[in-house]
C-alpha positions as CSV (number, residue, x, y, z in Angstrom):
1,X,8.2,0.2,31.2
2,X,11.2,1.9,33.6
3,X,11.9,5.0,33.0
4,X,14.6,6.5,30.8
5,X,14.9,9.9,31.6
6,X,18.3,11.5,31.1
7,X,20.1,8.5,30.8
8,X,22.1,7.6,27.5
9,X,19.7,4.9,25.8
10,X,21.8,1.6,24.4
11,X,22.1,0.7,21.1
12,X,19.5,-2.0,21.4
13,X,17.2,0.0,23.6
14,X,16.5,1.8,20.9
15,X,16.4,-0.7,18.0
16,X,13.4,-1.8,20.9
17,X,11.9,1.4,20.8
18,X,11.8,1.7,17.2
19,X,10.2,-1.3,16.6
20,X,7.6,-0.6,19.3
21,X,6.8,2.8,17.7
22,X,6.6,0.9,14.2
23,X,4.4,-1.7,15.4
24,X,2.2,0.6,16.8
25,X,1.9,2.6,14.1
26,X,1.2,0.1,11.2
27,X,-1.1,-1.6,13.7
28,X,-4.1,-0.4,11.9
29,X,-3.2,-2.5,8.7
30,X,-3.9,-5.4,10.5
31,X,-6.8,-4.0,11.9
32,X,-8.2,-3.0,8.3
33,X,-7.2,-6.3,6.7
34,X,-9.3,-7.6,9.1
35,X,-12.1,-5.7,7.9
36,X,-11.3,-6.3,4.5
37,X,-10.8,-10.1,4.9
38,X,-14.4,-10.3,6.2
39,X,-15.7,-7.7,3.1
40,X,-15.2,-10.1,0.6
41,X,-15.5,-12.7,2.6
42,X,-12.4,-14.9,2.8
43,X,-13.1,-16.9,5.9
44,X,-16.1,-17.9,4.7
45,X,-14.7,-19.3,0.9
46,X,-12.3,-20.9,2.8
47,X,-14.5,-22.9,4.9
48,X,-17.1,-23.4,2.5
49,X,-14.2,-24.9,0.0
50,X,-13.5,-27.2,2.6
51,X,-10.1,-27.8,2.3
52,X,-6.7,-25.3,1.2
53,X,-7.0,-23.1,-1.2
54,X,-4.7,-21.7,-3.9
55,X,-4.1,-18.2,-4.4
56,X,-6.1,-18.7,-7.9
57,X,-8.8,-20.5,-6.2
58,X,-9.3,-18.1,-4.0
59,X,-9.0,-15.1,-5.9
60,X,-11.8,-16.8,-8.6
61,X,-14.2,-17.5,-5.3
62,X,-13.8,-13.9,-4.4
63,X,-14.4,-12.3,-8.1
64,X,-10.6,-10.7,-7.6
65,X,-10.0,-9.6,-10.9
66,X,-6.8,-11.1,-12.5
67,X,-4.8,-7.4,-11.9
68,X,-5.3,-7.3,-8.5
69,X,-4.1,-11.3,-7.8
70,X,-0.6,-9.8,-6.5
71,X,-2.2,-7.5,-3.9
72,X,-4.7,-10.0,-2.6
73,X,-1.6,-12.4,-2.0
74,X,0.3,-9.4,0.0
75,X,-3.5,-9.4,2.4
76,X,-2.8,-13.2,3.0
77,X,0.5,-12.7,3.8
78,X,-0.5,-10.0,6.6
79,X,-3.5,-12.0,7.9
80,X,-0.9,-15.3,8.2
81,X,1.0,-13.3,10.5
82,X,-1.8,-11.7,12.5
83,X,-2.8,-15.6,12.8
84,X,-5.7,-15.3,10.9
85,X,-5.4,-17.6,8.0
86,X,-2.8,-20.4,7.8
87,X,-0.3,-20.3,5.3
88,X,1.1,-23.7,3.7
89,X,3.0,-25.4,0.9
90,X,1.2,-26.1,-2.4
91,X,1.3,-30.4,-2.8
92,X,1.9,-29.3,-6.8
93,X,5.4,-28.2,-7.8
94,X,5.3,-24.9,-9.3
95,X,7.9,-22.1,-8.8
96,X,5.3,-19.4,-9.4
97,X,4.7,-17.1,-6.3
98,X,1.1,-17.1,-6.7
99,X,0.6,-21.0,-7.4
100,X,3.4,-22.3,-4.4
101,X,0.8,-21.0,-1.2
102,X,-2.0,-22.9,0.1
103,X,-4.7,-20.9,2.3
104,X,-6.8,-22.1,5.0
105,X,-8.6,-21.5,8.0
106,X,-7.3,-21.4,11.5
107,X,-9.6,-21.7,15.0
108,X,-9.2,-17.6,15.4
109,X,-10.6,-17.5,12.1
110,X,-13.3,-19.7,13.1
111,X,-15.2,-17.1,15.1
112,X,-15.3,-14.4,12.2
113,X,-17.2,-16.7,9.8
114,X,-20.4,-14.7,9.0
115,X,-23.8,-16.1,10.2
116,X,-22.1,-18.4,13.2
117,X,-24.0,-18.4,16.6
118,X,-21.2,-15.9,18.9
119,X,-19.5,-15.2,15.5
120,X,-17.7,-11.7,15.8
121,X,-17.6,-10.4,12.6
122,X,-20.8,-8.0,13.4
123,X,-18.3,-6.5,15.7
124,X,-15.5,-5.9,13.7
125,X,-17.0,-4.1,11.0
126,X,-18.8,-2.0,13.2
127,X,-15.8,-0.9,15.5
128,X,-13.6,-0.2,12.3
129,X,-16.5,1.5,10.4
130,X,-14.9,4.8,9.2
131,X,-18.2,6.5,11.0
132,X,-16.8,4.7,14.7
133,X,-13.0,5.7,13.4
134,X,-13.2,8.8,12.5
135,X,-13.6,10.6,16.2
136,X,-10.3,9.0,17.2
137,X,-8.6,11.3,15.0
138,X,-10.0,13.8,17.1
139,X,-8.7,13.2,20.4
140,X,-6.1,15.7,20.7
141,X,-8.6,18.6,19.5
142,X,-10.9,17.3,21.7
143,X,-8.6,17.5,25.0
144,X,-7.7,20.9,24.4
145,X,-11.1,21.9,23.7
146,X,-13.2,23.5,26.4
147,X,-16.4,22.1,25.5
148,X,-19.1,20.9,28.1
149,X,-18.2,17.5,29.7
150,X,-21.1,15.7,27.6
151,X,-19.6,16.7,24.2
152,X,-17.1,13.7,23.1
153,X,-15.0,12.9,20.4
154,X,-17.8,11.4,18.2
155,X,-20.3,14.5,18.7
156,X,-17.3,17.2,18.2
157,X,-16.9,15.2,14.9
158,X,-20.0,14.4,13.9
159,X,-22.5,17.0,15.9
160,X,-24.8,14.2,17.6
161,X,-24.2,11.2,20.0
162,X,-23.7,7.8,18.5
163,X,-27.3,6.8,19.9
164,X,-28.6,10.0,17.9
165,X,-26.7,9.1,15.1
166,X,-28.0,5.3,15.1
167,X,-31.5,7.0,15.7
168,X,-31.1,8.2,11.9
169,X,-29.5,5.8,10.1
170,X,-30.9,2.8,9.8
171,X,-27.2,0.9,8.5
172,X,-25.3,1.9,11.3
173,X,-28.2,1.6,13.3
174,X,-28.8,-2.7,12.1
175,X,-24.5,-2.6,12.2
176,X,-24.2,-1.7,15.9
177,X,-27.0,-3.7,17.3
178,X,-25.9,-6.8,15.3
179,X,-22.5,-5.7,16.8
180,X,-23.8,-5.2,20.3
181,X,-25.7,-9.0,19.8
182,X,-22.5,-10.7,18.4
183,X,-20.8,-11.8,21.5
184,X,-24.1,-12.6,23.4
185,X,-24.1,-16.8,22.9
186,X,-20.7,-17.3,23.9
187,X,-21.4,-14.8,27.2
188,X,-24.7,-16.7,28.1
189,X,-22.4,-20.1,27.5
190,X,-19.6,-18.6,29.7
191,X,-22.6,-18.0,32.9
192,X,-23.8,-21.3,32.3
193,X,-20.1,-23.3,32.5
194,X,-19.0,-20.6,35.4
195,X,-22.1,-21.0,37.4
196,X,-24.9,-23.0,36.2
197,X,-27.9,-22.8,37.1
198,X,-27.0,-21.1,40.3
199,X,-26.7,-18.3,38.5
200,X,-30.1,-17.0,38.7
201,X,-31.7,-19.0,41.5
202,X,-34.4,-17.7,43.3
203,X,-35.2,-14.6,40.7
204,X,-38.1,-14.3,39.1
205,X,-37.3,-11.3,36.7
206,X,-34.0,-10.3,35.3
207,X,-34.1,-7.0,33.0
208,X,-31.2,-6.6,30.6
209,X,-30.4,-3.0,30.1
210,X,-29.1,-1.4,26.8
211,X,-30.0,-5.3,25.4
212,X,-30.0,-4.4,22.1
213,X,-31.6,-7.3,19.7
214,X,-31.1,-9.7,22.7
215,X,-28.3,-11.8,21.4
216,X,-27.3,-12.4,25.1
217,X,-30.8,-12.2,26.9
218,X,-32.7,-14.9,23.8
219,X,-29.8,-17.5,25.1
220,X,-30.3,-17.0,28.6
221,X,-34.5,-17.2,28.5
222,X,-33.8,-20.5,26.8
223,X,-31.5,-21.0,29.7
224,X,-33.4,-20.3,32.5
225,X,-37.0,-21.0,31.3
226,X,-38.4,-19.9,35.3
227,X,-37.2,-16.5,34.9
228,X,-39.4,-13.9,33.2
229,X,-36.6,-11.8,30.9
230,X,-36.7,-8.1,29.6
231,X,-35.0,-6.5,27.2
232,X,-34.9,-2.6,27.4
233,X,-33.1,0.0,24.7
234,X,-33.9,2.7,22.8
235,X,-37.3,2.4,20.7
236,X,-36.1,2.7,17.5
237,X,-33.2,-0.2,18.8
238,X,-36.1,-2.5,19.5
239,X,-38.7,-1.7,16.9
240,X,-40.6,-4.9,15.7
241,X,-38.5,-7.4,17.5
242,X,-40.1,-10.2,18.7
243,X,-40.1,-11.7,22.1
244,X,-40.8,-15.6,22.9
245,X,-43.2,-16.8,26.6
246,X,-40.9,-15.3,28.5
247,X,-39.0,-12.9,27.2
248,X,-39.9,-9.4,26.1
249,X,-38.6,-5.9,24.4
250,X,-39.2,-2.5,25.9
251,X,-38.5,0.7,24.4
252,X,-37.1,3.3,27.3
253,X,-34.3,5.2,28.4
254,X,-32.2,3.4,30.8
255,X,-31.0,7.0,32.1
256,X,-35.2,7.9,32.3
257,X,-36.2,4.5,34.1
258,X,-35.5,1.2,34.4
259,X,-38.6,-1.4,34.8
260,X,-38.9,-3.0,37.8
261,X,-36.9,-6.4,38.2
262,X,-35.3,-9.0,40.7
263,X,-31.7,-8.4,38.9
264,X,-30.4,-6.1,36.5
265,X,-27.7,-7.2,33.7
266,X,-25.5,-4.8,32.4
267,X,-23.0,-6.2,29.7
């Protein structure tokens, strides 16, 4: 954006930057009714009913109780206009607010259903998990502080890396692997339709650092059956995960060693 300095801003320059500011700062409502939306999992009653929903279908799929009916209609609202969910007329006539809305799901939608090969709901709730969040609201204490380069926002609020953290606790742990696996079919799709099999001609190894379950390197060894695939993260990241003929898990520190390989991949 030009800059402004000293100069007498116009009446509509700054009805502009207002509503920048604003939608900046209520940006983390949509954000969080995201989150919430795949909580109780409204995607997923939507496409298991098949076809739109009423606002007291839905809530009755959900367990809303019949108190909170009026709030679960304003979270529609916002995820219709964030292009979540698709908003429509009801085909029965009825004046009532809550009866007059159909609900249903729309192709963005699609990828947040939970259990879908490349779905990305793994990823949402683990990048708006209050334990990911909280260091952001750290950021300005953390700029003026003069600790050592190392320290970031997450260990100044929480006194250990993220991988230490994951280390002890097992649910954030599962969260940010599943997270880290999410995206992994539609990325081995996207190599395929870019390059084919061209991709990886001629290499007989490929090691995928910081792998994580494998989401991205179990598509590929289907793939490319002639390349021999490894999978390194932290031991406790791939504890009792299995490998297939020609894939495998190692437990290692990317920053200690890296096995030996044709390629590396780094996602």
């Amino acid at each position: 954006m030009e800059s402004v300095d000293n100069e007498v801003m116009s009446e509509s320059a700054i009805v502009q930057a207002y509503a920048h500011v604003w939608t900046h700062a209520f940006n983390s409502i949509s954000s969080m009714s995201l989150k919430c939306a795949i909580e109780l999992g409204i995607p997923d009653a939507l496409h298991h009913h098949g076809h739109p929903m009423t606002l007291p279908e839905l809530a009755a799929a959900l367990s809303v109780p019949t108190s909170k009916v009026t709030f679960l209609r304003r979270l529609m609202a916002v995820l219709a206009q964030t292009g979540f969910i698709s908003q429509g007329k009801s085909a029965a006539e009825n004046d009532h607010e809550q009866l007059g809305l159909t609900y249903s799901l729309t192709s963005i939608s699609r990828v947040i259903l939970k259990g879908e090969p490349g779905g990305l709901s793994p990823m949402v709730s683990f990048i708006l998990d209050p334990i990911i969040q909280d260091p952001l609201h750290c950021l300005g204490k953390w700029l003026k502080s003069e600790s050592p380069s190392p320290c970031t926002p997450f260990v100044m609020k929480h006194g250990k890396s993220l991988w230490e953290y994951t280390a002890h606790d097992e649910g954030l742990n599962r969260s940010l692997n599943d997270a880290m696996a999410s995206d992994g079919p539609m990325i081995a799709r996207l190599m395929m339709e870019k390059r084919g099999r061209q991709l990886f001609q001629g290499l007989r190894t490929v090691v995928d650092v910081g792998g994580g379950s494998g989401g991205l390197a179990r598509e590929a060894a289907e793939a490319f059956p002639q390349v021999e695939w490894m999978v390194l993260d932290l031991p406790h990241v791939v504890a009792g995960l299995e490998g297939t003929r020609n894939l495998k898990f190692v437990g290692g520190d990317m920053f200690n060693a890296v096995p030996s390989a044709d390629a590396v991949l780094l996602k």
